[in-house]
VEXKOL-783638 format. One record per residue (C-alpha): residue number from 0; residue in one letter; x, y, z. Coordinates in Angstrom, 1 decimal, always signed. Layout:
+-----+------+--------+--------+--------+
| seq | type |      u |      v |      w |
+-----+------+--------+--------+--------+
| NUM |    A |      X |      Y |      Z |
...
+-----+------+--------+--------+--------+
***
This chain:
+-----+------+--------+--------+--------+
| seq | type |      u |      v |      w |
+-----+------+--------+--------+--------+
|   0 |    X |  +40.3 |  +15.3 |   +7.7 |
|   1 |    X |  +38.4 |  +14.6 |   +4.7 |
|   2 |    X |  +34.9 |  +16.2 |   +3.9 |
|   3 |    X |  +31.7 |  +14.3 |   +3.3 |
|   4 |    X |  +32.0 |  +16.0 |   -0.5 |
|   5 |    X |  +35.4 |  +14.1 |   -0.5 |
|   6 |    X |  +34.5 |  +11.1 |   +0.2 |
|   7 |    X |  +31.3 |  +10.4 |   -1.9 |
|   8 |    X |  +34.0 |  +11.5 |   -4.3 |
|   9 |    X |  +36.2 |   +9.1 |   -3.7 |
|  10 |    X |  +33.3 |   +6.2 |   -3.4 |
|  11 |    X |  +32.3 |   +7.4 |   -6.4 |
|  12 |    X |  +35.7 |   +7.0 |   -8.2 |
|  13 |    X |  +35.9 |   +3.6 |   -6.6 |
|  14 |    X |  +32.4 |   +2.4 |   -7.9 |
|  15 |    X |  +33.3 |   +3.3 |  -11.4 |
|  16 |    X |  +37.2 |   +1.7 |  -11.0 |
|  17 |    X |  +35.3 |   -1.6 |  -10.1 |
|  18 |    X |  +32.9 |   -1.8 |  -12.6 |
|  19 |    X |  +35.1 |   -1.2 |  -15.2 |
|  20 |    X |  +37.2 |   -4.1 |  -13.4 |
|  21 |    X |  +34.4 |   -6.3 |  -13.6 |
|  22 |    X |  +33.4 |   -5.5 |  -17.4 |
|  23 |    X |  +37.2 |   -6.8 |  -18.1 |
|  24 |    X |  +36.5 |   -9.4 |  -15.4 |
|  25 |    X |  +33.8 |  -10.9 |  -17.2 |
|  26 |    X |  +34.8 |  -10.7 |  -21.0 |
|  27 |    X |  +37.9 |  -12.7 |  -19.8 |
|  28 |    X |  +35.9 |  -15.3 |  -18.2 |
|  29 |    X |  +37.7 |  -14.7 |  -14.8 |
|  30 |    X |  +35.2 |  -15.9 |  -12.4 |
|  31 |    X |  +36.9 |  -15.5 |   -9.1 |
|  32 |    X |  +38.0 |  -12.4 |  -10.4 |
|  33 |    X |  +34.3 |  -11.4 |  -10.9 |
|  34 |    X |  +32.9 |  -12.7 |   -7.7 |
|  35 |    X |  +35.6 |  -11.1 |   -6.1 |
|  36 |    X |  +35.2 |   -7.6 |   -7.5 |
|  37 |    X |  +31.2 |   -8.1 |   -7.4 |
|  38 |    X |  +32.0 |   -8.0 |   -3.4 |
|  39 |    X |  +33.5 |   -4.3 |   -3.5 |
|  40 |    X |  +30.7 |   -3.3 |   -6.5 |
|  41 |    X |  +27.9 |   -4.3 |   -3.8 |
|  42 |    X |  +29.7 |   -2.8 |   -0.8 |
|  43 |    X |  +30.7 |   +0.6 |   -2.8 |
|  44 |    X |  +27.0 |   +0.7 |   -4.1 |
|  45 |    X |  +25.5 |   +0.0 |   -0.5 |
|  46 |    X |  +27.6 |   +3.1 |   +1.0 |
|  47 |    X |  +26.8 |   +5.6 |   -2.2 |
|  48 |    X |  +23.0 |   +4.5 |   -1.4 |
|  49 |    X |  +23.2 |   +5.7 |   +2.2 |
|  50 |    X |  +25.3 |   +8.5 |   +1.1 |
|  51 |    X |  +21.9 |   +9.4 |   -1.3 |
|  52 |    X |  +23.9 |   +9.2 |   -4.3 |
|  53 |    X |  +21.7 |   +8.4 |   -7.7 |
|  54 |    X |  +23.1 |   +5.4 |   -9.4 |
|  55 |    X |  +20.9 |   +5.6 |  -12.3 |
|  56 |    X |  +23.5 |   +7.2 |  -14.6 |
|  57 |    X |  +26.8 |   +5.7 |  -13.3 |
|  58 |    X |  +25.8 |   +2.1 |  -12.4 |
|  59 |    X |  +26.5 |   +0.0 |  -15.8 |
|  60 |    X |  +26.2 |   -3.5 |  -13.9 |
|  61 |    X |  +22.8 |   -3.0 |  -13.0 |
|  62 |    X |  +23.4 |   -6.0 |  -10.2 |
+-----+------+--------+--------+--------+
***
């Protein structure tokens, strides 16, 4: 079974994946794309909040 450690890691991965999802997202103009994605950015950052994991350096949405 994973470890706490583990998964904030993995979160953590997934929070950067989706931003960089949504940069491409957004230069593309793919709106459903974006709002879709924007979902998963907002849950991801909800959890890494609870987890007490500092978004300052690795949130680049700032939504």
């Amino acid at each position: 079974m994973a470890n706490d450690l583990e998964i904030t890691k993995t979160a953590i991965d997934d929070f950067k994946k989706i931003q960089k999802y949504m940069f491409l997202a957004k230069k593309e103009h793919a709106v459903e794309t974006y709002a879709k994605l924007k979902d998963e950015y907002l849950a991801l950052k909800a959890i890494l909040q609870v987890a007490g994991v500092n978004l300052t350096d690795i949130d680049k949405m700032k939504e």
